[in-house]
N, C-alpha and C positions, 0 to 999 in steps of 0.2 A: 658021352654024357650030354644030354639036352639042355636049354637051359631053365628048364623047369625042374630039373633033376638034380642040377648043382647048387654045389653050397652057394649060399649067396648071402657076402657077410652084411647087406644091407637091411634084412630080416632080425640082427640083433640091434644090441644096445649102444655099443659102440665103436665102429667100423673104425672110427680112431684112436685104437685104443691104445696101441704102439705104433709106429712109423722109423724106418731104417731104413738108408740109402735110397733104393728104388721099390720102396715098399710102403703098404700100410697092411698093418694087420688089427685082428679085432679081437677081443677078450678069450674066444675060444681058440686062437689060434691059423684062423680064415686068413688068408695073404691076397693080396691085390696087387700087381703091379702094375706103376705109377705112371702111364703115358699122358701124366696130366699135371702142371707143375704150378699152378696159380697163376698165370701169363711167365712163372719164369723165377721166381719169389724162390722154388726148389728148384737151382741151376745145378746149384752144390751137393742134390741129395737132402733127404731128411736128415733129420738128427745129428749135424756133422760136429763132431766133437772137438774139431780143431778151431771151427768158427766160434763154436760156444767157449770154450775156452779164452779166445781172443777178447769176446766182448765183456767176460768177465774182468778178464786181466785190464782191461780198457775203464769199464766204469769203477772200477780200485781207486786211478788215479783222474779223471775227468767227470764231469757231467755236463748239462748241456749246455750251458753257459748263457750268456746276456746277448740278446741277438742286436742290439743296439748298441756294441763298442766293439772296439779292435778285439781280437783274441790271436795272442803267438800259437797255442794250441789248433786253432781252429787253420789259422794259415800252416801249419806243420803239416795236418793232415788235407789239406787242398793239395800241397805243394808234391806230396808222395802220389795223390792220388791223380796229379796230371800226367804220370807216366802209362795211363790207359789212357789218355786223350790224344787226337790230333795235335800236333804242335799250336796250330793256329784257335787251339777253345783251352787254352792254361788254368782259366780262374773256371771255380766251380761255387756255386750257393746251394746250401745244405736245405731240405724240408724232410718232415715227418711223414711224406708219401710223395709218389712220382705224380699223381692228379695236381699235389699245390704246384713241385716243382714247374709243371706244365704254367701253371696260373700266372706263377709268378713270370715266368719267361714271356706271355702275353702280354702284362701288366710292363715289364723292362721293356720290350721295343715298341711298345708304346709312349713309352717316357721318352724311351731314348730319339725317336723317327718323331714325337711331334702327331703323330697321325693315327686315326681311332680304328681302322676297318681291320680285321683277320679273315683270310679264305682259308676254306679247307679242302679235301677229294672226300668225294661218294665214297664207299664202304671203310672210313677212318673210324681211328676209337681213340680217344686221345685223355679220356678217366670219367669221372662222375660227378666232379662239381663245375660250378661257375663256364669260363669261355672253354672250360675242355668238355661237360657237358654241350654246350650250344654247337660246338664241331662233328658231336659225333656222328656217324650214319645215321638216317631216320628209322633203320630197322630196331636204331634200341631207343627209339619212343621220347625225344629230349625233349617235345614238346608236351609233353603229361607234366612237365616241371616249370612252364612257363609261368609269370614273366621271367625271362634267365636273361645273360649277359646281353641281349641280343640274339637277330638269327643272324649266324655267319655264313655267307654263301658258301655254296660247295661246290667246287669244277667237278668235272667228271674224270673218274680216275682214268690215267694217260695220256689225256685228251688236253695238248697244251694248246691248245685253240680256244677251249673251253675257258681255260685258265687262264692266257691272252684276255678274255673278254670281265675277267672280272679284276683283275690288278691296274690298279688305275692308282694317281696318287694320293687317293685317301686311303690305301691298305699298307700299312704298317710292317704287315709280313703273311708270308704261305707258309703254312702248317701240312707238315706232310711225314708219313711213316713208309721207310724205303721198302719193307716189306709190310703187308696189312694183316696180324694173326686172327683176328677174334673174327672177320668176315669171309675166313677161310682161305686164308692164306694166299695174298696175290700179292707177287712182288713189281716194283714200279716197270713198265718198258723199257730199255733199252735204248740208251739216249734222252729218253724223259727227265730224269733230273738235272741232265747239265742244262737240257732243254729249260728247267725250272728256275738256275742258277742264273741265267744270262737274262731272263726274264726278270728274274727280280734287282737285279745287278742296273741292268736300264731303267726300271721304273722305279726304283729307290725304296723299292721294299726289301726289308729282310727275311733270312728263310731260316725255319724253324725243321730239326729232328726230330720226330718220335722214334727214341729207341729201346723203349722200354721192355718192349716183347721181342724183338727183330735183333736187340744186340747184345754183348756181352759171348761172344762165341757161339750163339743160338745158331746162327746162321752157317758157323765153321767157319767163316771172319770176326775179328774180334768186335766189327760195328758192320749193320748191316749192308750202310752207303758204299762202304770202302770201294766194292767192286764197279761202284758206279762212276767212280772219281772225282768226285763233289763234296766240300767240305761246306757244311751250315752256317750258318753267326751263332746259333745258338742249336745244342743237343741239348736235350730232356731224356735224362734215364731215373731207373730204379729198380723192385723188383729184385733181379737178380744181385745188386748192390748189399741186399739184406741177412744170407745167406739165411734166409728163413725165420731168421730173433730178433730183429729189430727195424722197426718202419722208418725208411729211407727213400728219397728223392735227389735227386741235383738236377739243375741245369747247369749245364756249360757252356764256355765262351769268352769272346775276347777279351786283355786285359781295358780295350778303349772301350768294351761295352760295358764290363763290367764297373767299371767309374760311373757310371749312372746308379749305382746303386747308391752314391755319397749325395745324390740331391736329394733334396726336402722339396716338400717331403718325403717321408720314407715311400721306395717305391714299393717296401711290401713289410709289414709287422704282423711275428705270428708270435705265442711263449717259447715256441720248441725249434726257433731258426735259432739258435745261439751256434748250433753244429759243432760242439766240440766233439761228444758224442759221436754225431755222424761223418764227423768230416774222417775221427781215427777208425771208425769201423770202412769207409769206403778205401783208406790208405790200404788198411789189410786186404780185401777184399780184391783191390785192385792187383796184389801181387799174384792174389791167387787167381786172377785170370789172368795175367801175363806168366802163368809158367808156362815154358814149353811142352812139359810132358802133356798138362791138359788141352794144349791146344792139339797136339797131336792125338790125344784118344781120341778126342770131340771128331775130326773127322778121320781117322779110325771107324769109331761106328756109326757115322753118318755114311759114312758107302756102304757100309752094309744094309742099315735102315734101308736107307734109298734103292739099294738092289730087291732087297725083297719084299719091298709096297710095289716097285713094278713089276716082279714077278709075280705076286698076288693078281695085278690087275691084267698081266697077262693070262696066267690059271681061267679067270674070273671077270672077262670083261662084260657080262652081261646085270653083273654085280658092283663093278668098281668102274665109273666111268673116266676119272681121270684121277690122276696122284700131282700135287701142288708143292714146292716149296724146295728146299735146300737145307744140306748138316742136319741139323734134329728138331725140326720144324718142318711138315708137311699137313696138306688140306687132303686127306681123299673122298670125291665126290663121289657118291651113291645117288643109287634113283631116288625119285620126288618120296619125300615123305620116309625116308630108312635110317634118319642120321638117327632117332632116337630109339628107334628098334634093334638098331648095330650097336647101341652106346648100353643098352640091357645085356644084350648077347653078349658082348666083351667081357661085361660086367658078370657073368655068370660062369666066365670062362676063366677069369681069376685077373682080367683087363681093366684098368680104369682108364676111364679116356672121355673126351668132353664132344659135344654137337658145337658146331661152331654158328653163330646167328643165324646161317645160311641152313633151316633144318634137315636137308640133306648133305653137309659135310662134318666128315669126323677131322677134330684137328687131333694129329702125331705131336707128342708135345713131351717128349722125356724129359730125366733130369741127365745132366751134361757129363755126369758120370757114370749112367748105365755102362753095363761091363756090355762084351758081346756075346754073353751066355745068357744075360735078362735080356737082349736085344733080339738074337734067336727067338727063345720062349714068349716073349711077345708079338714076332709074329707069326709064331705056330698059334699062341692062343685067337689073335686075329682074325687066320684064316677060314681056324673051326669053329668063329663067332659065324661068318660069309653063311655058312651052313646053315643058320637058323633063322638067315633073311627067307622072307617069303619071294618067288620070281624062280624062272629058269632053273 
């Protein structure tokens, strides 16, 4: 079937019209499977009944409470949910998206270091408002939103030479994502972070996570630094935090950083930081990425995924020029100008799946609980999109 011959449930009314597991379906019945998961938002699968559940049973007895006092609820659920953290980031602050969580975490070592400057790397995404827009890649256009926090310089990703030349003692801290998803997927070199660590460690700046796409088992580690061996002052997640129902952010980090929150002024006032709310949904949340069974599906079908995008691009190397990334997160690059031609084709084949900034990469991007039977059929459907590229 061509894809001009197939169903194509974007011709109705409403492509969203159901959604299950690794699926979305649409009013007549049309099925889509999901290689595309909002950065990570659908870790868990659509519709998970046990999350929903959860968050019910959660707002019975909590709401979001007063972001200006103590809360025993709100420290109950930090205290559960430091058992997804490094030993060394205990304390967590709750926000209503991973973009403020980012904000606020610039906003805190800044308070805390005394010092105004943030560096970031070339191809970073780090959200859409305030110093997380001024960081991000110039491919998504932050200067159309000028005046913004500042422009934050930007090294060149890997290149601690680069970064050497702008960490000086007016930078407060380097901003950096271990792996980079939305620029199509490149993860830091080898040595570069510790390289990053000991750099900031002597100039007295602190270093900042993005792991909002890259962690939570994305990766087949449960963060995505882990294999680097470098722990941050401060992580920024989300996304996967939410199991889909409700908008969630944290940073994390030390209990001596996180005492900078007690100065006046407040280093950060929103209505919805009260986190009782968020603090008991990330407590769940957190157990349910520390099971083992899921850690072990996750890469279960991550070697498979991973064998058959290189066997794809072996079939097909005049079609697939490289396959990117690790676990269930991959970049595969196509010639100049095919990521949005490949992203119709998928789509016709019964694939969803996203072009990544770079408009010849598709980003691989499941939910964490694809079986290996949607895993399969996703790249059979894949293959036979390859078919409908124009080339060889």
């Amino acid at each position: 079937m061509t894809a001009t011959e197939a169903p194509n449930p974007s011709r109705h009314g409403w492509p969203q019209h159901d959604r299950r597991g690794a699926w979305l379906i649409d009013e007549e019945g049309l099925r889509l499977l999901a290689w595309h998961v909002s950065g990570g938002v659908f870790n868990l699968g659509f519709g998970d009944r046990a999350m929903a559940q959860a968050i019910a049973d959660i707002v019975l007895t909590h709401d979001t409470g007063l972001w200006s006092m103590r809360s025993e609820r709100r420290l109950e659920g930090e205290a559960r949910f430091a058992e997804l953290l490094p030993d060394a980031l205990p304390r967590s602050f709750f926000t209503p998206s991973a973009s403020e969580a980012f904000e606020v975490a610039c906003k805190l070592v800044k308070r805390r270091t005394g010092r105004s400057g943030l560096v970031s790397l070339t191809g970073g995404y780090y959200g859409a408002i305030g110093f997380a827009l001024a960081m991000d890649d110039p491919a998504l256009r932050p200067e159309l939103y000028t005046p913004m926090a500042g422009m934050i310089p930007k090294a060149t990703f890997g290149s601690i030479e680069s970064l050497d030349a702008l960490v000086d003692d007016s930078v407060a801290a380097v901003c950096i994502e271990a792996i980079q998803v939305p620029t199509g997927v490149f993860e830091q070199p080898e040595g570069y972070l510790r390289a990053v660590r000991e750099l900031c460690d002597e100039r007295g700046a602190m270093l900042i996570f993005d792991e909002v796409q890259g962690g939570l088992l994305r990766t087949g580690d449960l963060w995505a630094f882990e294999r680097h061996g470098v722990v941050p002052d401060v992580m920024v997640t989300g996304k996967g935090l939410t199991g889909g129902y409700y908008p969630l952010g944290a940073l994390s980090c030390s209990e001596e950083l996180y005492a900078t929150f007690d100065s006046r002024p407040p280093v950060h006032r929103s209505s919805f930081s009260g986190g009782e709310i968020a603090a008991a949904i990330a407590a769940y949340t957190a157990e349910r990425y520390l099971d083992p069974l899921l850690a072990w599906h996750v890469r279960l079908v991550a070697d498979r995924l991973g064998q058959g995008l290189a066997a794809i691009r072996e079939r097909h190397p005049e079609k697939v020029l490289d396959t990117r990334g690790r676990g269930l997160v991959y970049g595969v690059q196509l010639p100049p100008g095919q990521g949005g031609a490949m992203a119709r084709a998928c789509r016709a084949q019964g694939l969803y799946l996203h072009v990544s900034l770079d408009p010849a990469t598709i980003i691989v991007m499941p939910p964490l609980t694809i079986t290996l039977e949607e895993t399969e059929e996703g790249l059979a459907m894949f293959e036979s999109a390859l078919a409908e590229l124009d080339g060889p």
